[in-house]
TITORBA-97170 format. One line per 8 residues: number of its first residue (from 1); their letters; for each residue x, y, z of N, C-alpha, C. Coordinates in steps of 0.02 Angstrom, whole numbers, padded with zeros to 5 digits. Layout:
<nodes>
NUM> a> X:Y:Z:X:Y:Z:X:Y:Z  ...
</nodes>
This chain:
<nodes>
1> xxxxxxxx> 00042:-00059:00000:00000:00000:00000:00044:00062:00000  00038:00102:-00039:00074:00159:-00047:00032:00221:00017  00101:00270:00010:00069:00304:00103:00041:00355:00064  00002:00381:00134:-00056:00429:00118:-00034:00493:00157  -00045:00551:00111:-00066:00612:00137:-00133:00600:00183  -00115:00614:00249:-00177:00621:00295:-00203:00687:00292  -00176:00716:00298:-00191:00812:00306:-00120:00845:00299  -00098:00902:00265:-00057:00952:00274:-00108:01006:00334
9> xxxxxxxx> -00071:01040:00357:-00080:01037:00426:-00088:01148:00404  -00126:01122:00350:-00173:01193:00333:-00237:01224:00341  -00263:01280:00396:-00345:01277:00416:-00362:01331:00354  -00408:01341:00314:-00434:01396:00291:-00493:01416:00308  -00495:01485:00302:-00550:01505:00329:-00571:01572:00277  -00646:01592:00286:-00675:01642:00244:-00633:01692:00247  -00673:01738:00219:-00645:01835:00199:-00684:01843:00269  -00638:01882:00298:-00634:01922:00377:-00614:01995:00374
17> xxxxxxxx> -00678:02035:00404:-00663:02104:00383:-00614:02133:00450  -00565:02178:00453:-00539:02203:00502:-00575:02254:00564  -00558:02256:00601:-00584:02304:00669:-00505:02335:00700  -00516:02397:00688:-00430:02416:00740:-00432:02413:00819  -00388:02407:00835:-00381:02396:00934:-00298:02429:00947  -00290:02409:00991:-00214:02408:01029:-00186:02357:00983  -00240:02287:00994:-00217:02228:00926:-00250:02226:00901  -00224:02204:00837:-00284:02190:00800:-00315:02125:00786
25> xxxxxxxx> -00395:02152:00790:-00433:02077:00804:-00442:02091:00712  -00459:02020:00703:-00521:02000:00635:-00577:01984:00658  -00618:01997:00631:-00709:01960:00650:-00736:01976:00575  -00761:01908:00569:-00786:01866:00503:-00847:01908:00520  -00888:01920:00448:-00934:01953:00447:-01001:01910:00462  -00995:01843:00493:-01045:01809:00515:-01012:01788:00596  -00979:01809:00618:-00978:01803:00681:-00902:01756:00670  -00879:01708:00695:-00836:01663:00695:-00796:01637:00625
33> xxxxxxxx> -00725:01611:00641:-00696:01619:00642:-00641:01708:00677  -00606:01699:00714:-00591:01763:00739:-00497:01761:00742  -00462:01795:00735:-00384:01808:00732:-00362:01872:00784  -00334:01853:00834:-00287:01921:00884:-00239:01917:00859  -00207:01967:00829:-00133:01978:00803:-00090:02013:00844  -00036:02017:00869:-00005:02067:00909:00033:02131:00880  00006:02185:00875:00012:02234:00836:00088:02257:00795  00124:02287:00821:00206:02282:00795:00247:02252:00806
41> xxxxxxxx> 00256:02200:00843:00314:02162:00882:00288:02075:00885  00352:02058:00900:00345:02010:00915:00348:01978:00984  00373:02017:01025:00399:02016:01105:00344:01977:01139  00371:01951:01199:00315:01907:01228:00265:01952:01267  00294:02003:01290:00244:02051:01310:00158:02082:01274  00181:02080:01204:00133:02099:01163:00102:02041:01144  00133:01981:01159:00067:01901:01146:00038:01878:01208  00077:01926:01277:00023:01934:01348:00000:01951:01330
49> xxxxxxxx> -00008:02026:01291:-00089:02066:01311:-00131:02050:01246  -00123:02020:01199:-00166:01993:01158:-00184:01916:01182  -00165:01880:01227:-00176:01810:01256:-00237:01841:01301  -00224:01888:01343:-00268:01896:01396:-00331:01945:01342  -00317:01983:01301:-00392:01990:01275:-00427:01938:01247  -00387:01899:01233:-00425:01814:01198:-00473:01813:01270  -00462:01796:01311:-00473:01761:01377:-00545:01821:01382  -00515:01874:01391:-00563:01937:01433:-00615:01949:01381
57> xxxxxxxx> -00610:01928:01274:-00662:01967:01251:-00701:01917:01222  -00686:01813:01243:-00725:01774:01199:-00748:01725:01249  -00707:01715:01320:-00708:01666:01370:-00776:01673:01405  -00823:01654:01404:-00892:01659:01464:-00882:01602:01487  -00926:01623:01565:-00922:01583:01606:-00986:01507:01592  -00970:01451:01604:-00986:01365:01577:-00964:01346:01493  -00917:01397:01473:-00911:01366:01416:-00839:01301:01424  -00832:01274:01369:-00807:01227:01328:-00748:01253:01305
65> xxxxxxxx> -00684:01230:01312:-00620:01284:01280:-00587:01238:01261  -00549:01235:01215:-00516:01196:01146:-00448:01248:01190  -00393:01209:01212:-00328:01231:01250:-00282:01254:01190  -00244:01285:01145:-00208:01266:01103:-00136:01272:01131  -00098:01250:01096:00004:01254:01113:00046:01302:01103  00076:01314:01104:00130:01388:01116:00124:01430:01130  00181:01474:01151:00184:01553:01185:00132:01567:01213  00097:01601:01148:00023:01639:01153:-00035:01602:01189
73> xxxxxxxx> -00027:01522:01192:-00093:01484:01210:-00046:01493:01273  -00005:01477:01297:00008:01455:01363:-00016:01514:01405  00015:01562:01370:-00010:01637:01407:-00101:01655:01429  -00118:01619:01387:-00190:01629:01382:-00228:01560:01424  -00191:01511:01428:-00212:01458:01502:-00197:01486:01552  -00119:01510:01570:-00123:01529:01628:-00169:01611:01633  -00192:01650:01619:-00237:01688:01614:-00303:01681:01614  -00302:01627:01583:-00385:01572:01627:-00384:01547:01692
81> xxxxxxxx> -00364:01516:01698:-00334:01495:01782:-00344:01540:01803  -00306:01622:01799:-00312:01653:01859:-00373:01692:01877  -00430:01701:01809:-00480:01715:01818:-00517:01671:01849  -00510:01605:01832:-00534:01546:01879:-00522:01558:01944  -00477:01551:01954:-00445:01553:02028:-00501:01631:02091  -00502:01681:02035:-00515:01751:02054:-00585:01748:02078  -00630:01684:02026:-00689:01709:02043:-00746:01736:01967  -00673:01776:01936:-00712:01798:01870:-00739:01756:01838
89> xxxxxxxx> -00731:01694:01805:-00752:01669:01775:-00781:01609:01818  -00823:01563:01773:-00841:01502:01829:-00858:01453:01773  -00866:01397:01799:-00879:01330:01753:-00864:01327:01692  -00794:01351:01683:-00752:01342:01627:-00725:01264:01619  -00719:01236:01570:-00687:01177:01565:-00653:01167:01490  -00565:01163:01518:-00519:01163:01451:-00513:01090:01426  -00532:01097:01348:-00490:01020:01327:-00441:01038:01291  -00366:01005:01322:-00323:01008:01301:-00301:00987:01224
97> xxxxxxxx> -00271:01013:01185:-00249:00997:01111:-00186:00966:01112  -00142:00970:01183:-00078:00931:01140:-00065:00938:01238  00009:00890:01243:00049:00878:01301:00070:00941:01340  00068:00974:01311:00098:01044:01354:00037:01083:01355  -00021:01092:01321:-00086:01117:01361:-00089:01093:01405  -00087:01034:01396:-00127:00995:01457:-00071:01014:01529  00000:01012:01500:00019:01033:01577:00000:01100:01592  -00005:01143:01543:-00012:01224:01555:-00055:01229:01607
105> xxxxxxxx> -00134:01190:01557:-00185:01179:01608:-00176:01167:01692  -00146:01108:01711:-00145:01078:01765:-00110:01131:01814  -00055:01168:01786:-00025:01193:01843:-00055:01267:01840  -00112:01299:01807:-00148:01342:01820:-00225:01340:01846  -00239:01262:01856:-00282:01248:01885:-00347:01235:01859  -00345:01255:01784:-00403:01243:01741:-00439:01172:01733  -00487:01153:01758:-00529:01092:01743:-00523:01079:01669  -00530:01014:01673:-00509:00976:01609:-00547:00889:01591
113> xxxxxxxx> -00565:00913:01526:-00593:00838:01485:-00552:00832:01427  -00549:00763:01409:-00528:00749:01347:-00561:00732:01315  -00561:00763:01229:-00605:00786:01159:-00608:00720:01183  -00708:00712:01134:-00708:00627:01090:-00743:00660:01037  -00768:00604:00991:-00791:00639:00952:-00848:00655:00953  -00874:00707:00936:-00958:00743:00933:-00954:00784:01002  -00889:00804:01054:-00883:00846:01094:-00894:00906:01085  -00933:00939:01103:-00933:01004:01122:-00888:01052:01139
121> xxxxxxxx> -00867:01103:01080:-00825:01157:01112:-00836:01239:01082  -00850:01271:01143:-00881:01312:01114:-00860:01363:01097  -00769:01369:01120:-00729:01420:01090:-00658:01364:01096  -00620:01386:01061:-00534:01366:01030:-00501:01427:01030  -00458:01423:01051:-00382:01472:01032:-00326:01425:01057  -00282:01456:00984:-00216:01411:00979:-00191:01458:00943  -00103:01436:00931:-00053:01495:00896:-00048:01453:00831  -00030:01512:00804:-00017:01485:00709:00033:01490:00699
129> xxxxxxxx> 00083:01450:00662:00138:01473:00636:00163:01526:00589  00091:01534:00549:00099:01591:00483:00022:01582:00474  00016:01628:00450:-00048:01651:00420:-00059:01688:00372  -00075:01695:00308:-00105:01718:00242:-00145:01741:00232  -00130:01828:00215:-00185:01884:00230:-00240:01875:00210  -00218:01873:00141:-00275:01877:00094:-00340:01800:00117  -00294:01747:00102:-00380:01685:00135:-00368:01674:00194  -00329:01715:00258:-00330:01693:00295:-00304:01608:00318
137> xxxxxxxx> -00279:01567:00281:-00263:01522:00291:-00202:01509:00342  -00213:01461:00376:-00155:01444:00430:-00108:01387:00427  -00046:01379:00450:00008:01328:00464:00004:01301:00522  -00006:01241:00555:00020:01232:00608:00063:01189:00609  00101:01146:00643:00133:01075:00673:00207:01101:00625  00220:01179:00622:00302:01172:00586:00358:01160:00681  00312:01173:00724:00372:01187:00781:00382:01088:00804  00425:01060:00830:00451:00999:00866:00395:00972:00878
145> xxxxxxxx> 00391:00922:00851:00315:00876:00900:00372:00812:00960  00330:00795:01002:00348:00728:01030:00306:00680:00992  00328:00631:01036:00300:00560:00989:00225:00566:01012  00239:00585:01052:00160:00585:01113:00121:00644:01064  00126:00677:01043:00070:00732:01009:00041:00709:00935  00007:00742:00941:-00054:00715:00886:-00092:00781:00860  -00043:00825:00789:-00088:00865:00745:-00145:00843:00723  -00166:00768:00722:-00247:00769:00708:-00272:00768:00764
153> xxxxxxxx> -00266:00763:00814:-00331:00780:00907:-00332:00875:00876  -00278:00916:00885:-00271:00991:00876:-00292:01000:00829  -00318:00989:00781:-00353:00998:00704:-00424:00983:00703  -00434:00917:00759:-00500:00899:00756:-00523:00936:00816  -00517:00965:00842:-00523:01021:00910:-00533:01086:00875  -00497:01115:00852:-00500:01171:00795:-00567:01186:00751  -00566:01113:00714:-00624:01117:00673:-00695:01104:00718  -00683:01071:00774:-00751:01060:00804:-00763:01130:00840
161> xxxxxxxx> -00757:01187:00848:-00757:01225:00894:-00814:01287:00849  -00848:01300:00893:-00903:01343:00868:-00842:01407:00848  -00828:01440:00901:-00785:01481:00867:-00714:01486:00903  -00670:01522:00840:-00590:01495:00846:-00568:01553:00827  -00500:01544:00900:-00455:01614:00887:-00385:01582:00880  -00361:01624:00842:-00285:01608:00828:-00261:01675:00840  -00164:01660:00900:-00172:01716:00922:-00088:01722:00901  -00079:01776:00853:-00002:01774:00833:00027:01842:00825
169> xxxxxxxx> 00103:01820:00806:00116:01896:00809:00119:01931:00733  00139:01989:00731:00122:02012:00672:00172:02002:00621  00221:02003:00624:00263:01960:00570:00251:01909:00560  00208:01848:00581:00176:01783:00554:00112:01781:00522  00093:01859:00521:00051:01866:00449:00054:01889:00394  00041:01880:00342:00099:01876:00278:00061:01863:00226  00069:01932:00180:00067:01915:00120:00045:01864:00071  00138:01828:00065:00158:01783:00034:00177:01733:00099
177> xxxxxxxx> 00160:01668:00104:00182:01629:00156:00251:01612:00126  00299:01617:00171:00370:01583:00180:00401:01524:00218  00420:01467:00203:00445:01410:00241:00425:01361:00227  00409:01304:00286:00369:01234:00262:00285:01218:00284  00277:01165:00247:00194:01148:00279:00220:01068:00282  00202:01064:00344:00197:00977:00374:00131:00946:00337  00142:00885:00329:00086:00837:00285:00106:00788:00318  00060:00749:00371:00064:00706:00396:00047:00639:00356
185> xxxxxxxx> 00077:00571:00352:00079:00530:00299:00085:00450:00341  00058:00389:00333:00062:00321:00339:00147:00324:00327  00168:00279:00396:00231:00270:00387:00248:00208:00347  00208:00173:00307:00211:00131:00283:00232:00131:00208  00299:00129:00170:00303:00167:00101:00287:00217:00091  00328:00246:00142:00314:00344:00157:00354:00360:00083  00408:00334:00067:00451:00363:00035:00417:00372:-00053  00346:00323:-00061:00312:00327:-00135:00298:00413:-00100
193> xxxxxxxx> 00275:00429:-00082:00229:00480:-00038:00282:00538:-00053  00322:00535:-00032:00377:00589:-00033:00392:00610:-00110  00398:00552:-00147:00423:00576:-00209:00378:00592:-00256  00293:00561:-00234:00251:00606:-00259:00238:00679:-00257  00256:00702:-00210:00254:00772:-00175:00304:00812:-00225  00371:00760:-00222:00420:00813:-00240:00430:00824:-00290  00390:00782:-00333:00377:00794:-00418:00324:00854:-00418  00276:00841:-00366:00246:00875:-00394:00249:00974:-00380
201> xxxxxxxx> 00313:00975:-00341:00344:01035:-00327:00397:01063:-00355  00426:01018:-00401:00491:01007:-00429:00536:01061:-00438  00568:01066:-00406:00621:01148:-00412:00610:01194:-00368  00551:01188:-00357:00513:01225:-00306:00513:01218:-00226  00514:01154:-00207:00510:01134:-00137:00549:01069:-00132  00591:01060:-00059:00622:01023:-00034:00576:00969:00003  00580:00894:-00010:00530:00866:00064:00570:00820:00096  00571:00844:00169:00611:00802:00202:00567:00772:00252
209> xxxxxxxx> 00584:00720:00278:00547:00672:00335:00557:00679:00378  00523:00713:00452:00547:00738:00478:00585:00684:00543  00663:00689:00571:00676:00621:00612:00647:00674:00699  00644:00621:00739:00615:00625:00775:00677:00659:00846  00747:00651:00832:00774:00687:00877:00854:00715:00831  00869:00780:00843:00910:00797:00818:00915:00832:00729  00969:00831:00711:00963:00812:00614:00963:00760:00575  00934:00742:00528:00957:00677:00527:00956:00678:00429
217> xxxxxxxx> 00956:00731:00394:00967:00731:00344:00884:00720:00290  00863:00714:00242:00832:00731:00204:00755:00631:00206  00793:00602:00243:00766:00533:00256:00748:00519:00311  00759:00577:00342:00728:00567:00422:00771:00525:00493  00828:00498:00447:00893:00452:00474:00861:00371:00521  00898:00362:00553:00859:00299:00599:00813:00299:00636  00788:00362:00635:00738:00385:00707:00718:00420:00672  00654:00398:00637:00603:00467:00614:00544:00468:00669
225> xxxxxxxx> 00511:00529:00662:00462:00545:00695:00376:00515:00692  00391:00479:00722:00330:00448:00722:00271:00464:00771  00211:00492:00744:00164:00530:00798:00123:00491:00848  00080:00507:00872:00037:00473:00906:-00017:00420:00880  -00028:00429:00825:-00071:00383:00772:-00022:00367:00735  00057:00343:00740:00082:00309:00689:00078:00324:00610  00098:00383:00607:00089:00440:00555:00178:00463:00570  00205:00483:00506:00266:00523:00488:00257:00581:00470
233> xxxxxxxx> 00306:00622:00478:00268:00693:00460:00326:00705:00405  00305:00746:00331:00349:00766:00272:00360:00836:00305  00393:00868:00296:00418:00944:00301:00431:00965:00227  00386:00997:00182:00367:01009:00117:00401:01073:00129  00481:01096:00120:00508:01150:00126:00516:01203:00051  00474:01258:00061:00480:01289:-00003:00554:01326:00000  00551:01336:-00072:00615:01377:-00077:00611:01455:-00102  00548:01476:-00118:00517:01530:-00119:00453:01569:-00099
241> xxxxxxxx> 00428:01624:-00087:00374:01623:-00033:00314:01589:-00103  00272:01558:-00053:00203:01533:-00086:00137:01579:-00091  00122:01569:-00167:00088:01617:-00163:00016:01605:-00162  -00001:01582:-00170:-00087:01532:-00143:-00086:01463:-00103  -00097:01477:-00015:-00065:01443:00015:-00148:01383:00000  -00198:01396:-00009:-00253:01375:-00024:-00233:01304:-00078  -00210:01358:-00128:-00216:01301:-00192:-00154:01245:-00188  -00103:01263:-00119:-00042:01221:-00128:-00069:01160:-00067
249> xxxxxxxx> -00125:01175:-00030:-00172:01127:00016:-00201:01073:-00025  -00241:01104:-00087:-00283:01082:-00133:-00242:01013:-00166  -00174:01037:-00184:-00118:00978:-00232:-00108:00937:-00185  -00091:00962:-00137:-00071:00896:-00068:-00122:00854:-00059  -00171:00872:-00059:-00251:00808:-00061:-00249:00793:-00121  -00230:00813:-00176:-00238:00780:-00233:-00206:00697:-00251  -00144:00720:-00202:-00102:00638:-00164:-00144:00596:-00142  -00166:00622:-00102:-00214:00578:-00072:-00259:00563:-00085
257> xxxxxxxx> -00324:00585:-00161:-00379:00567:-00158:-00358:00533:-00231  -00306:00546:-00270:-00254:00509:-00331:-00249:00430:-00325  -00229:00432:-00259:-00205:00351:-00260:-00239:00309:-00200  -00291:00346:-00149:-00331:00327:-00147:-00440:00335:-00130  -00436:00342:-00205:-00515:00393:-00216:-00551:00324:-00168  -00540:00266:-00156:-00584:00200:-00133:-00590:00196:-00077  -00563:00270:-00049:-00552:00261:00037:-00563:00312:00061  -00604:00307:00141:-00630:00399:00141:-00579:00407:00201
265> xxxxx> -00549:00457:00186:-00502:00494:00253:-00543:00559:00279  -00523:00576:00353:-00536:00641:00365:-00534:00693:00333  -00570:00741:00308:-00598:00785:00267:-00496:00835:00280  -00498:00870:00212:-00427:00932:00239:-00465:00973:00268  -00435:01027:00335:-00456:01078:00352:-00446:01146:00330
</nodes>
């Protein structure tokens, strides 16, 4: 069996009209989908005070919260917690998206379930790696995974969530996207998988496999990264910025619905 594109690890989302602030928010002209950007900087200071307006302008009290991973999310758990803790808020309950929410969670005190499917969540925020002005489209899973994490639980949390904030800084919104997009793939004859990709980028993009500790060269070396569902992840490295991060989502499922239309996988996000 030749391996499968499971998902490139791309969310898109509608045309979102702007609102100015201190940061700047997006709000979709039907309510949800929503983006906090941190206005000029990148400093951790300026992804506090856009973490804590996540918290202070979407968080009500008995909802459902989709935890997300880095900087910005951690900032914005422990900023739940302490409204928890305060009183402000009440019958909040976080489901964690990955290993380090979930500790964020615990040591800020936030109550906690784990997603199943058809769970309820009635708001998400998580950090993006890059984001694409024009469709709004997002990157995630370019930073270190452990073996223990799983971009499809954080994807399927994402997409289940009535509404979703992504909270980044302003140099990770862009134009033209620059760098790689992860495509998670069957480790099983990963390597048909790879060279489908890389034909079909040819000159254009590098794909390496990603190994699971250290460098390990363009094959992923003796130790590739193997996720929580036994999935490899490609690192589809461009070599120039991309300019429809949409339609380069679109070719990557084309892998996958190419070689196998007889089989239904999770929908791309």
């Amino acid at each position: 069996m030749r391996g499968m594109v499971l998902s490139s690890s791309i969310l898109p989302f509608p045309k979102l009209r702007w609102r100015s602030h201190s940061t700047r928010e997006v709000i979709s002209a039907n309510a949800p989908p929503l983006v906090v950007c941190s206005s000029a900087s990148d400093g951790s200071s300026i992804l506090l005070q856009a973490a804590r307006q996540t918290v202070d302008s979407f968080v009500e009290n008995g909802m459902v919260i989709g935890l997300g991973s880095g900087l910005a999310s951690g900032f914005a758990i422990q900023y739940l917690g302490r409204k928890l803790r305060s009183g402000a808020l009440k019958d909040v309950v976080g489901v964690p998206m990955s290993v380090d929410s979930a500790s964020e969670a615990a040591k800020a005190g936030v109550p906690m379930d784990q997603y199943a499917d058809g769970s309820k969540i009635d708001l998400a925020f998580d950090d993006a790696d890059v984001m694409e002005e024009d469709t709004l489209s997002a990157v995630i899973g370019r930073q270190k995974l452990q073996a223990v994490e799983s971009i499809i639980q954080e994807k399927t949390i994402l997409r289940a969530a009535r509404k979703l904030v992504f909270i980044i800084a302003a140099k990770h919104y862009q134009g033209a996207v620059e760098g790689s997009i992860p495509v998670l793939i069957e480790s099983i004859n990963w390597l048909d998988t790879a060279e489908e990709i890389d034909d079909m980028f040819l000159g254009d993009a590098e794909v390496w496999r990603r190994p699971s500790v250290g460098y390990a060269g363009p094959l992923g070396g003796d130790f590739p990264l193997i996720t929580k569902e036994g999935h490899n992840v490609l690192d589809v490295i461009f070599t120039s910025p991309i300019q429809n991060l949409a339609e380069v989502a679109d070719r990557l499922d084309e892998v996958v619905h190419g070689s196998h239309s007889h089989r239904k996988w999770p929908a791309h996000c």
